[in-house]
Backbone atoms as SQL, in Angstrom:
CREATE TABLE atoms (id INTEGER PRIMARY KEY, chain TEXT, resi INTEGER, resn TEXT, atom TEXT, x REAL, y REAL, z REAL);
INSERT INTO atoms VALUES
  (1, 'A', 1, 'UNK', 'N', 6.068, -29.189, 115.281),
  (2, 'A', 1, 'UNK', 'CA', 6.319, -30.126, 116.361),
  (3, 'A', 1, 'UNK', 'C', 5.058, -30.935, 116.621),
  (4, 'A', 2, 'UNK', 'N', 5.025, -32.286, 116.699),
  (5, 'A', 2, 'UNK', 'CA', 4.150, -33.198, 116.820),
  (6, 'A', 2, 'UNK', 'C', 4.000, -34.144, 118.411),
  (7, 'A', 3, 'UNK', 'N', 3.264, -33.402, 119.145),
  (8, 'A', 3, 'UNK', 'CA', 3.312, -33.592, 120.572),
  (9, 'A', 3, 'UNK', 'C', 2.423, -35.172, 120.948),
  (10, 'A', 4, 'UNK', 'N', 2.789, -35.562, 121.637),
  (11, 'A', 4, 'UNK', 'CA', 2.665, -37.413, 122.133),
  (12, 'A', 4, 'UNK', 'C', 1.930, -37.247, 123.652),
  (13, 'A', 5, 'UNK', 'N', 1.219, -36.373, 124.034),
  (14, 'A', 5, 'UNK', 'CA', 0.968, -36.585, 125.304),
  (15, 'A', 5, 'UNK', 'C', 1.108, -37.681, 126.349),
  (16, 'A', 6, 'UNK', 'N', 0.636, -38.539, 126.115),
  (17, 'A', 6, 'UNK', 'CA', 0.585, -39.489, 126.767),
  (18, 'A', 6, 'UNK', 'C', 2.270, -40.295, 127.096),
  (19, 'A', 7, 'UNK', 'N', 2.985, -39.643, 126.212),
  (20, 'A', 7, 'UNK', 'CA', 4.627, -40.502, 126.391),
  (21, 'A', 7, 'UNK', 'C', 5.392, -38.913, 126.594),
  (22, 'A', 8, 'UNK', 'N', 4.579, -37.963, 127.341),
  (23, 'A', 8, 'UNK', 'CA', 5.655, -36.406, 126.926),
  (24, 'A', 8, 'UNK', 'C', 6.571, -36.870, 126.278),
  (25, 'A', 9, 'UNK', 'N', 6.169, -36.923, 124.960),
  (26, 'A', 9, 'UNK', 'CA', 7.719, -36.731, 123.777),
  (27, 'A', 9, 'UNK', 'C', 6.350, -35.978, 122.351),
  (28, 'A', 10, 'UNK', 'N', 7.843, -35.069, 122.011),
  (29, 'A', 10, 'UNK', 'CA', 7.938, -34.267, 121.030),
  (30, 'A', 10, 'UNK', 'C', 8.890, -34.401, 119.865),
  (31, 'A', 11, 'UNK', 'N', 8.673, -34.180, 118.667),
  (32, 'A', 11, 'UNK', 'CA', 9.062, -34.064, 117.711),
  (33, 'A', 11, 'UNK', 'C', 9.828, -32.602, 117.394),
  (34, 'A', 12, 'UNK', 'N', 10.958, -32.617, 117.908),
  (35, 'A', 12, 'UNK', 'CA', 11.522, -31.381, 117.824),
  (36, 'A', 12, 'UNK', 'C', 11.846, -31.066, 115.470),
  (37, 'A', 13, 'UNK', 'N', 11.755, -29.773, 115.195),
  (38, 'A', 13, 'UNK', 'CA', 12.266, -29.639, 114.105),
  (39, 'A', 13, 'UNK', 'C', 12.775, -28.665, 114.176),
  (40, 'A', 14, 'UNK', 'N', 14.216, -28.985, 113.453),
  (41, 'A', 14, 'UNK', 'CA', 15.343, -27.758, 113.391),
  (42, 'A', 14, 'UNK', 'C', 15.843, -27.626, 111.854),
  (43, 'A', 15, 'UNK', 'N', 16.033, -26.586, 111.687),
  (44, 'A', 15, 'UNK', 'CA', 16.929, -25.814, 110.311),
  (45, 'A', 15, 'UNK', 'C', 17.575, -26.887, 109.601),
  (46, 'A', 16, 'UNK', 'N', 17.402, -26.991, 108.201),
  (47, 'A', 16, 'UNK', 'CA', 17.936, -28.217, 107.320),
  (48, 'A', 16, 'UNK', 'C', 17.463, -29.541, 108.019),
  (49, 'A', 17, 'UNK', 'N', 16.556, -29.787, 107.823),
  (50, 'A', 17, 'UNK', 'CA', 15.411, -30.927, 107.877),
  (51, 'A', 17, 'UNK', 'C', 16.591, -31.805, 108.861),
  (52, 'A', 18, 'UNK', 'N', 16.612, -31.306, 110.415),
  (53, 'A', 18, 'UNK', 'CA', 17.283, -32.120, 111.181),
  (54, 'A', 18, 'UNK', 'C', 16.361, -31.685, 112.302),
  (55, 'A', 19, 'UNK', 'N', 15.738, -33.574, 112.630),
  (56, 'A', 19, 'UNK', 'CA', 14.443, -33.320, 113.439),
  (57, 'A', 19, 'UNK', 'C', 14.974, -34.550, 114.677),
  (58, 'A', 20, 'UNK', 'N', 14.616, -34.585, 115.703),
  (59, 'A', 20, 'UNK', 'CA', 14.910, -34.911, 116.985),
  (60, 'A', 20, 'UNK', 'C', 13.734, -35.463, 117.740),
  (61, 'A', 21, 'UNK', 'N', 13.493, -36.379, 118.303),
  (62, 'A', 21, 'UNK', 'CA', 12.925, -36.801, 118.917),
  (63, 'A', 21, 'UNK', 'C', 13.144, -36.124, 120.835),
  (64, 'A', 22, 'UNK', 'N', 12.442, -35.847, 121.505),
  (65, 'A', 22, 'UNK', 'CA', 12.724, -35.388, 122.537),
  (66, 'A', 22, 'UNK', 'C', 11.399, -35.781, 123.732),
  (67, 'A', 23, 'UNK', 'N', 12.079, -36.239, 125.133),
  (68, 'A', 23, 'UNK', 'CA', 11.002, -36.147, 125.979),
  (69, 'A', 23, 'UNK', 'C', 11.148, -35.926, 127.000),
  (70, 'A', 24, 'UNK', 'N', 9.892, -35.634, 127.825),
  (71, 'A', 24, 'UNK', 'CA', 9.602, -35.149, 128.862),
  (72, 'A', 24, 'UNK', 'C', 9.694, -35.801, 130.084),
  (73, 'A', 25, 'UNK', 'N', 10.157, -37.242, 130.270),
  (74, 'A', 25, 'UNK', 'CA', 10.340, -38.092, 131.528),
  (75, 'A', 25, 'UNK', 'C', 10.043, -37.070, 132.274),
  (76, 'A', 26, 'UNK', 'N', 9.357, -38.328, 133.791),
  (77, 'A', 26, 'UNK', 'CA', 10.288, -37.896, 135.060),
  (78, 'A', 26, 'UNK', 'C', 11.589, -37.386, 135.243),
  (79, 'A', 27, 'UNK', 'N', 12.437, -38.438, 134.777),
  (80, 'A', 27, 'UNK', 'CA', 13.952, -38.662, 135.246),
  (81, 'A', 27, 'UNK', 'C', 14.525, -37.454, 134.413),
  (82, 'A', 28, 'UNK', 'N', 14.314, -37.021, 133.033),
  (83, 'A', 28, 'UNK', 'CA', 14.132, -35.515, 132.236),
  (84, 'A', 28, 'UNK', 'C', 14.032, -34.299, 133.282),
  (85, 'A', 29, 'UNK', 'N', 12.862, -34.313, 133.943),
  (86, 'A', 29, 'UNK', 'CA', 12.570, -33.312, 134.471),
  (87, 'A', 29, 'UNK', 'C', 13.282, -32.983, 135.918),
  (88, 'A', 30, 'UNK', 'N', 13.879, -34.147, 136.263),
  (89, 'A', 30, 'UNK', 'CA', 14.620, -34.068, 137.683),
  (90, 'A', 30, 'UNK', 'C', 15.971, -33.697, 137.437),
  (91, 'A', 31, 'UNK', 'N', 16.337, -34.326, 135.893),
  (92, 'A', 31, 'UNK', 'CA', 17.787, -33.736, 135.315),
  (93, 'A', 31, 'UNK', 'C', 17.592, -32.742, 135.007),
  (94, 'A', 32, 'UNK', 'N', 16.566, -31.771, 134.477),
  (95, 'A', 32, 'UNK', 'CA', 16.591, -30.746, 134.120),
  (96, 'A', 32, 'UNK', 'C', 16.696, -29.716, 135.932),
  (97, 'A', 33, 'UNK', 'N', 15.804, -29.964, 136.919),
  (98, 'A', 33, 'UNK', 'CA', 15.735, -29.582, 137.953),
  (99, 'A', 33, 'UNK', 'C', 17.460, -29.749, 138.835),
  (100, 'A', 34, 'UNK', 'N', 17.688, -30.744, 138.598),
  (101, 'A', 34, 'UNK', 'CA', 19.285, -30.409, 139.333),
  (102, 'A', 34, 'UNK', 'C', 20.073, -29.866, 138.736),
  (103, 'A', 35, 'UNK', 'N', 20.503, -29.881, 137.063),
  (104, 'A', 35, 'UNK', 'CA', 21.088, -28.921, 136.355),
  (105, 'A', 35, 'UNK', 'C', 20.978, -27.193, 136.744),
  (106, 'A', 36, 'UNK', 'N', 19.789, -27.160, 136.645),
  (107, 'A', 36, 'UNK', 'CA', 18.968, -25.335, 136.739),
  (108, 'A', 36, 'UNK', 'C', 19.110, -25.031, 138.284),
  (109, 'A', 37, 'UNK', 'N', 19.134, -26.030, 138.972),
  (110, 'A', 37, 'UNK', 'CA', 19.023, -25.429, 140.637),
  (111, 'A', 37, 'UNK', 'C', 17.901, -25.298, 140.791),
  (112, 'A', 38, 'UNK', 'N', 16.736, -25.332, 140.320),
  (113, 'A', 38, 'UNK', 'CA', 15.412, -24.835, 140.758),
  (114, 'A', 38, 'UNK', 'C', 14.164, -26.197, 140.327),
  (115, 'A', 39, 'UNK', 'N', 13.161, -25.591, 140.500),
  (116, 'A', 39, 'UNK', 'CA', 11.974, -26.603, 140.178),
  (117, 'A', 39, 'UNK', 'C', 11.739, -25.967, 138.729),
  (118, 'A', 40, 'UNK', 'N', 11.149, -26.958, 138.377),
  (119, 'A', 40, 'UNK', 'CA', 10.701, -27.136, 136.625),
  (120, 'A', 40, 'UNK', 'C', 9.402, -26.025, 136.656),
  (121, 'A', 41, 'UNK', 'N', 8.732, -25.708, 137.911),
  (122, 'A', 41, 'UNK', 'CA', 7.756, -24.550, 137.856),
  (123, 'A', 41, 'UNK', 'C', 8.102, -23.282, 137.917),
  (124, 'A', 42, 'UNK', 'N', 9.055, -22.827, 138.020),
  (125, 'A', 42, 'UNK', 'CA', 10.241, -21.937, 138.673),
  (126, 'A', 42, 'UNK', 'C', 10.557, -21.887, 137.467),
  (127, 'A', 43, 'UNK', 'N', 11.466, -22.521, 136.448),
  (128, 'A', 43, 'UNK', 'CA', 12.105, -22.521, 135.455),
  (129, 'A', 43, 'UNK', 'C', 11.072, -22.651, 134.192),
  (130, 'A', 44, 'UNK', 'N', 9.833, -22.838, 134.577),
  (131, 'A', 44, 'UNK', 'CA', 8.610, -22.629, 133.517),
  (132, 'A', 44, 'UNK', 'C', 8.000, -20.921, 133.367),
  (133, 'A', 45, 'UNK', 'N', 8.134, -20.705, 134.773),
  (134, 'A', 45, 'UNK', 'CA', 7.416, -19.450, 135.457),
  (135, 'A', 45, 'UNK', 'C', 8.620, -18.008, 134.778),
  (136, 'A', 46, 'UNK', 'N', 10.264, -18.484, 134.811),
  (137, 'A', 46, 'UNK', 'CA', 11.159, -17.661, 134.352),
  (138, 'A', 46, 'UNK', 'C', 11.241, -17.621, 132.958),
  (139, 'A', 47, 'UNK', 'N', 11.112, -18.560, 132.601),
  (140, 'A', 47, 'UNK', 'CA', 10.407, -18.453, 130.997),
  (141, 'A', 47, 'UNK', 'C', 9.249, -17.780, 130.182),
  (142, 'A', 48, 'UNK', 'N', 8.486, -17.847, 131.040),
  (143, 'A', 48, 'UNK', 'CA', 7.074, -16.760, 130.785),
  (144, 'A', 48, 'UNK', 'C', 7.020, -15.654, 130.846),
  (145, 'A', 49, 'UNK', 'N', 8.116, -15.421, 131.605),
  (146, 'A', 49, 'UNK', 'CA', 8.457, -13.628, 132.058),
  (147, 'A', 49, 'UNK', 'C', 9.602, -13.353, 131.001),
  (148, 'A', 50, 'UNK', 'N', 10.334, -14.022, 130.299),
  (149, 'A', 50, 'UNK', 'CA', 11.210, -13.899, 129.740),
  (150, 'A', 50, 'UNK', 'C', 12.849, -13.149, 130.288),
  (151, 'A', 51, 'UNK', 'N', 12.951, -14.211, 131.491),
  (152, 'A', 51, 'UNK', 'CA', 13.898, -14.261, 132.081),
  (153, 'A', 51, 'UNK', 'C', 14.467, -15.600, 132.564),
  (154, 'A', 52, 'UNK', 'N', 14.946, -15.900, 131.060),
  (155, 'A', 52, 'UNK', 'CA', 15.733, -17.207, 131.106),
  (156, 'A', 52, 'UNK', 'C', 17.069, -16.910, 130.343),
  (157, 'A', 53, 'UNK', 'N', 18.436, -17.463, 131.078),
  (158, 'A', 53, 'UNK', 'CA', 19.908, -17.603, 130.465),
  (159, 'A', 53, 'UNK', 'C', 19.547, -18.277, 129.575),
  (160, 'A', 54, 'UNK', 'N', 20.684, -18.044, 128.761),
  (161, 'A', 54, 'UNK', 'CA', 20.607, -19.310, 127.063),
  (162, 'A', 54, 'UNK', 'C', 20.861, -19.966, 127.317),
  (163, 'A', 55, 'UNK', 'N', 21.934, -20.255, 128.665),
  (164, 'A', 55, 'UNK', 'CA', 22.180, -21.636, 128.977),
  (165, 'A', 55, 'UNK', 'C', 21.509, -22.282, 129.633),
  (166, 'A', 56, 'UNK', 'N', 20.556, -22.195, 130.139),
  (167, 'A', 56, 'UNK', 'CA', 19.180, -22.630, 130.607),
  (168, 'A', 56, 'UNK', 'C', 18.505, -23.041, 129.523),
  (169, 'A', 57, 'UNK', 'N', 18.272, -22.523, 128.590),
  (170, 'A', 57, 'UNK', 'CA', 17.453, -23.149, 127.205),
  (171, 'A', 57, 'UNK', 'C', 18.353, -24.121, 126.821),
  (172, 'A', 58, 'UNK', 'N', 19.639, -24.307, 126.540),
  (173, 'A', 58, 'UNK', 'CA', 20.549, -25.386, 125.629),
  (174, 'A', 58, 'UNK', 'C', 20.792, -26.262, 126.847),
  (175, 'A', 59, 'UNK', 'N', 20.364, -26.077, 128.512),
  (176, 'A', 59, 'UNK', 'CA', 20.604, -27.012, 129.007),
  (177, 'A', 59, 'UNK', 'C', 18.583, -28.285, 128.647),
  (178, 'A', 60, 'UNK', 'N', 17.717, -27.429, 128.973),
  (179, 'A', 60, 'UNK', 'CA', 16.766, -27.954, 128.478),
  (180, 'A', 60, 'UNK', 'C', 16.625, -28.466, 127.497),
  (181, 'A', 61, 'UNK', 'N', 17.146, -28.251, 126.371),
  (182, 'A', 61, 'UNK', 'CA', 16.896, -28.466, 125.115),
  (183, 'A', 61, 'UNK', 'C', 17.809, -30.204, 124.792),
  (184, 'A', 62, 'UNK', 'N', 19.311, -30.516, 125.368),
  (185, 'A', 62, 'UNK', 'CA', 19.594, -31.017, 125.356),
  (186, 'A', 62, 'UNK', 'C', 19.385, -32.163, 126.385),
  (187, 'A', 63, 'UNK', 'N', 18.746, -31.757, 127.405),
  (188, 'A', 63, 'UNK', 'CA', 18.086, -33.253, 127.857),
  (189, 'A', 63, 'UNK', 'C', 16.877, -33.550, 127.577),
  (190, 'A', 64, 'UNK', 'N', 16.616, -32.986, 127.143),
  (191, 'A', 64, 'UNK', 'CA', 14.795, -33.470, 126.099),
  (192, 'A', 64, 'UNK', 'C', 15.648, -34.006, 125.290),
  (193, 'A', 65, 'UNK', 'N', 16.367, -33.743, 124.465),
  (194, 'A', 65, 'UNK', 'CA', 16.463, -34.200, 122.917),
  (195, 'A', 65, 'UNK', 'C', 16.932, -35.826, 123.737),
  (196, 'A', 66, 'UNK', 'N', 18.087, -35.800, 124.329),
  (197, 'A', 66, 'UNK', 'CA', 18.907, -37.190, 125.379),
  (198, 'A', 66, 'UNK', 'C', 17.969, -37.840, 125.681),
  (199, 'A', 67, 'UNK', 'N', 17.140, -37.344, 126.223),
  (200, 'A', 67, 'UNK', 'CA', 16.143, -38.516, 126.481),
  (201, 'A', 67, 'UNK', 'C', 14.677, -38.903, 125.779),
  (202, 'A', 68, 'UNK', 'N', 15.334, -38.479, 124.572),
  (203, 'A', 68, 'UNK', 'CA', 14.396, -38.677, 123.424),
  (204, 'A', 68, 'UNK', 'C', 15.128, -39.998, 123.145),
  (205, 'A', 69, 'UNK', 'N', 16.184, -40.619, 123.480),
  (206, 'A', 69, 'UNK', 'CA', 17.091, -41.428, 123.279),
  (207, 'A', 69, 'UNK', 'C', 18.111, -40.942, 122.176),
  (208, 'A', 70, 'UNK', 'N', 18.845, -40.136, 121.899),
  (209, 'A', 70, 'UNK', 'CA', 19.495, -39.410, 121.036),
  (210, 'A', 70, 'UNK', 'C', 20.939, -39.249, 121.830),
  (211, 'A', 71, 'UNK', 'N', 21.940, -39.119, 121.208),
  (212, 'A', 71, 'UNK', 'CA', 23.412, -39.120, 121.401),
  (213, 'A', 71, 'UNK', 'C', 23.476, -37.922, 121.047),
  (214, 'A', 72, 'UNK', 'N', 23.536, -36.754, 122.150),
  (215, 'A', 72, 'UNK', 'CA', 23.868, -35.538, 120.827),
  (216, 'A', 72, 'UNK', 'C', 24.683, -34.853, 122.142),
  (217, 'A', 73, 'UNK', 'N', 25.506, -33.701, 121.778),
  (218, 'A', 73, 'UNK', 'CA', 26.389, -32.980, 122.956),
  (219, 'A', 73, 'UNK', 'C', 25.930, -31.559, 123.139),
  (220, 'A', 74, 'UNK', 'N', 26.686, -31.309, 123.823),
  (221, 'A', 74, 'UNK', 'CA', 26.127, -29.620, 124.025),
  (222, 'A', 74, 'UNK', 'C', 26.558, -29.069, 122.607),
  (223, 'A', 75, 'UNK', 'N', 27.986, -29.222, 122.454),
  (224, 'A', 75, 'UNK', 'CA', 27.586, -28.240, 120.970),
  (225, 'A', 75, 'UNK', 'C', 27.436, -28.367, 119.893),
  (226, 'A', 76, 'UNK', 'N', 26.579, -29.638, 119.499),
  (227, 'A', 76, 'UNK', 'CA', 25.574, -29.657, 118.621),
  (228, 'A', 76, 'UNK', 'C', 24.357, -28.890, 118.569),
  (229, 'A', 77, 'UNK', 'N', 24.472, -29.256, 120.237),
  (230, 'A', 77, 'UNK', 'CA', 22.775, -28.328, 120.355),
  (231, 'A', 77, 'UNK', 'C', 22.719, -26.899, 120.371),
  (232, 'A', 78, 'UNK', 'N', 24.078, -26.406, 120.821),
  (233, 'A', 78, 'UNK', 'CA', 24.239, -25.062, 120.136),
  (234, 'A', 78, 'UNK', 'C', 24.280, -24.422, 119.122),
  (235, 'A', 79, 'UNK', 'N', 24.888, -25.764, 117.991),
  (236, 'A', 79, 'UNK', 'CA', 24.718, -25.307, 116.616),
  (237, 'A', 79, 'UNK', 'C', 23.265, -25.090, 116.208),
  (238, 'A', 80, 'UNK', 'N', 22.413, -25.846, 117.033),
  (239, 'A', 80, 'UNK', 'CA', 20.961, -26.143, 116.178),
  (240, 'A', 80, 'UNK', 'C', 20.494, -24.546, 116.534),
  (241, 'A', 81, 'UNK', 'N', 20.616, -24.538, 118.066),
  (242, 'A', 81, 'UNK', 'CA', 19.819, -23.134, 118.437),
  (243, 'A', 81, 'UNK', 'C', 20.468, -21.494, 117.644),
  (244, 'A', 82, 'UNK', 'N', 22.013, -21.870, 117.262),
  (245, 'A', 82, 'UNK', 'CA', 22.419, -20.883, 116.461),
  (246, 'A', 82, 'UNK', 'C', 21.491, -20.786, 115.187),
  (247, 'A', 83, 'UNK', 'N', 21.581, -21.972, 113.991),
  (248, 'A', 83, 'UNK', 'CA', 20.752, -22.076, 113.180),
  (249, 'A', 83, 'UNK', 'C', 19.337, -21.891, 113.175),
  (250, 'A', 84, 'UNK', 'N', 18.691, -21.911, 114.406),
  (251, 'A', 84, 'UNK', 'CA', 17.266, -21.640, 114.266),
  (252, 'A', 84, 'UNK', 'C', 16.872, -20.301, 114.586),
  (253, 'A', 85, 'UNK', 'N', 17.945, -20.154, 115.843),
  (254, 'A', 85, 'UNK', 'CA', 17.654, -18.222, 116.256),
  (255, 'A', 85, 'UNK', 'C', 17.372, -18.468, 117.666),
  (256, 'A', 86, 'UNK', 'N', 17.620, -17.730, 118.579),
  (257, 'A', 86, 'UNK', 'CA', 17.177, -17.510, 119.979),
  (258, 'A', 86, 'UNK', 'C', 16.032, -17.426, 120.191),
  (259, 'A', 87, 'UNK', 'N', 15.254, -16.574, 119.716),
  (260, 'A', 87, 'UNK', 'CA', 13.445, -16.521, 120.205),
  (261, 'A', 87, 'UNK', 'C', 13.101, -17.617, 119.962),
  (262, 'A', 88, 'UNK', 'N', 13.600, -18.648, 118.565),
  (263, 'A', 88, 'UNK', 'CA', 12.406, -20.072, 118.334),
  (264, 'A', 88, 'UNK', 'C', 13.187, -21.055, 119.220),
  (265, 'A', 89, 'UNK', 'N', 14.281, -20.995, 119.771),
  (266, 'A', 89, 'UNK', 'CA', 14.825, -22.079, 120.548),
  (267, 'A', 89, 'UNK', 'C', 13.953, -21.454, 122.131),
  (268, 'A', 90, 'UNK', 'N', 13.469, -20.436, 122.431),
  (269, 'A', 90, 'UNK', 'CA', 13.082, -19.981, 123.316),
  (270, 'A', 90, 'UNK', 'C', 11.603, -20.850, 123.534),
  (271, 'A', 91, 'UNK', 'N', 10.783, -20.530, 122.131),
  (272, 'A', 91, 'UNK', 'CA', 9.992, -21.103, 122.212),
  (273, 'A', 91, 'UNK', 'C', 9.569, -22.732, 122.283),
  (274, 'A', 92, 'UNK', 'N', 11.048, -23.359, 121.960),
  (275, 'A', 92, 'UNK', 'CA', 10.795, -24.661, 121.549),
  (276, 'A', 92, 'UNK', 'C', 10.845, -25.117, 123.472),
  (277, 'A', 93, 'UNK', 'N', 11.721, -24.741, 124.005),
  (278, 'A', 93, 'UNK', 'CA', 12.110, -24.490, 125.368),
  (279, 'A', 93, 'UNK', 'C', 10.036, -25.000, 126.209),
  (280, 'A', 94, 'UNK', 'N', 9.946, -23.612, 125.715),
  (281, 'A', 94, 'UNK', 'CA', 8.423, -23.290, 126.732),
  (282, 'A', 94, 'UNK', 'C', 7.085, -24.753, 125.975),
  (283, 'A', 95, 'UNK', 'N', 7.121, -24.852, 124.699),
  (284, 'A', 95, 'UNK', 'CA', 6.495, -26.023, 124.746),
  (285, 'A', 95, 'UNK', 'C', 7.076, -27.520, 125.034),
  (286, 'A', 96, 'UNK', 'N', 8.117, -27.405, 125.158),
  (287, 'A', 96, 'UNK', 'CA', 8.643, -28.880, 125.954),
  (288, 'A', 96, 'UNK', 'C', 7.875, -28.344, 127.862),
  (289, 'A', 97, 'UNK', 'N', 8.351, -27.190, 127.870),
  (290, 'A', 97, 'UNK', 'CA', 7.849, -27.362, 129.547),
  (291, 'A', 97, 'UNK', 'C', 6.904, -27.791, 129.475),
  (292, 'A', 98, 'UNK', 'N', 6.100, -26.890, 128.909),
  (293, 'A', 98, 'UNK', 'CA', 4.528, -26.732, 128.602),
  (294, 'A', 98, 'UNK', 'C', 3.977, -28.369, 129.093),
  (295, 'A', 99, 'UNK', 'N', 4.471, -29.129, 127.529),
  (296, 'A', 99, 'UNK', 'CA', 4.383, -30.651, 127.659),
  (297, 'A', 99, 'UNK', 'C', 4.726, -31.298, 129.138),
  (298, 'A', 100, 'UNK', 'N', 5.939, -30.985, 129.553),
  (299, 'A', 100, 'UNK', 'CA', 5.970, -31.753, 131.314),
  (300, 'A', 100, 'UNK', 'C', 5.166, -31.117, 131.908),
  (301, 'A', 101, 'UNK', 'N', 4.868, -30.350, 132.056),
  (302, 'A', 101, 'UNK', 'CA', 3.584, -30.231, 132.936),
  (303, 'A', 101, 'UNK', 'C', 2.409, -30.711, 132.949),
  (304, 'A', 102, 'UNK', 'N', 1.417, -30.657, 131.639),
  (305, 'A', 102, 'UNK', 'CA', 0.637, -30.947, 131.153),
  (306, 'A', 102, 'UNK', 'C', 0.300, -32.794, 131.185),
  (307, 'A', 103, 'UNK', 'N', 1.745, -33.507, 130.589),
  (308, 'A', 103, 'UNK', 'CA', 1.832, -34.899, 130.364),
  (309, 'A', 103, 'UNK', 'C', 0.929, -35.880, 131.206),
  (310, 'A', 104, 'UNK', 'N', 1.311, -35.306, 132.873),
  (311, 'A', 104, 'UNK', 'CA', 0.236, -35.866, 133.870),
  (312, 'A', 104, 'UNK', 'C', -0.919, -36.045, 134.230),
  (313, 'A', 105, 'UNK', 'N', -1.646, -34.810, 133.515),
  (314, 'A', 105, 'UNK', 'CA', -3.087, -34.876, 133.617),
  (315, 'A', 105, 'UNK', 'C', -3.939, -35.455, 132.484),
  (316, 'A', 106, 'UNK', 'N', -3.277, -35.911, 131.145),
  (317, 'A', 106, 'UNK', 'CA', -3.531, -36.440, 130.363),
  (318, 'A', 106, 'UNK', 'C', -3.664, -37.537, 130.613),
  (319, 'A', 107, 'UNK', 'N', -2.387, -38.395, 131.211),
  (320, 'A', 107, 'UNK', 'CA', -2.484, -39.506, 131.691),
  (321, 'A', 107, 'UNK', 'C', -3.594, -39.929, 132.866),
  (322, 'A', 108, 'UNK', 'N', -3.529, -39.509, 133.495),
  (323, 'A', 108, 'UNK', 'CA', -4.491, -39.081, 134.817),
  (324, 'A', 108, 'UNK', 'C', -6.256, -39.143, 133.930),
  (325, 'A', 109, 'UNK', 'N', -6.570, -38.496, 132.957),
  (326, 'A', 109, 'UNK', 'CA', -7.743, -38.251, 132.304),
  (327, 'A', 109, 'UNK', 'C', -7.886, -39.550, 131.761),
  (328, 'A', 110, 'UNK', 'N', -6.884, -40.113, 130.905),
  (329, 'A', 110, 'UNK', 'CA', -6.915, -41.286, 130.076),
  (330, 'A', 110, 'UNK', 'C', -7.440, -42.645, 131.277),
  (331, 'A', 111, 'UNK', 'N', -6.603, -42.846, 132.285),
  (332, 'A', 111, 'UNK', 'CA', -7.097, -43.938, 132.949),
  (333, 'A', 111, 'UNK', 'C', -8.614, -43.709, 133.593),
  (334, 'A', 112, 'UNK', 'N', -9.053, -42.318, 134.196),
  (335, 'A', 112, 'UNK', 'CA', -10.389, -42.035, 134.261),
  (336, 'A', 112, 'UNK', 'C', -11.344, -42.700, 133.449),
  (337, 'A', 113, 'UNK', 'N', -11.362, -42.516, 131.552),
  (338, 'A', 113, 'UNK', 'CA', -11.893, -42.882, 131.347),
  (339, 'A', 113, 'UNK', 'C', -11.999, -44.496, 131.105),
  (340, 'A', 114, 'UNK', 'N', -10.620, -45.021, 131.603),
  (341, 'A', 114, 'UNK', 'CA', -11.230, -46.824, 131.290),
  (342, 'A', 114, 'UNK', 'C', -11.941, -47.310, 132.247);
């Protein structure tokens, strides 16, 4: 995965060279937050403990990939996470958070230095 800080977008790669563009918006992270019921720190924090539903990961997973600008449905994205396995869709999960969190202070650093 080839991370963009500055635009939170990621280069998702999945099983049989089917790779996805995915990002981290605002508007991402607020869809992801009304979907889940909770805050994106909350749903970062249940991830770390390894107490996240799968449908919590395929709901994440599919609005990163959506607003990577991608047309894809839920069960595509189920097929992908079938094909890749639960733990690496787990993980793909925690570095997209990872990335929304992070995205801001990059940006934040970058205008510092002009």
């Amino acid at each position: 995965m080839s991370p963009s800080q500055i635009r939170a977008e990621k280069l998702l790669n999945f099983p049989n060279n089917v790779d996805y563009k995915a990002k981290m918006t605002l508007d991402v992270v607020m869809s992801i937050e009304s979907a889940l019921g909770k805050s994106i720190m909350k749903v970062a924090t249940k991830l770390s403990e390894a107490d996240v539903p799968m449908n919590d990961v395929l709901i994440i997973l599919t609005l990163a990939i959506r607003g990577g600008g991608n047309d894809i449905k839920d069960n595509d994205v189920k097929a992908l996470i079938n094909q890749m396995g639960l733990v690496d869709a787990i993980k793909m999960c925690g570095d997209l958070l990872a990335l929304a969190l992070s995205s801001g202070d990059e940006i934040d650093q970058k205008k510092s230095e002009l």
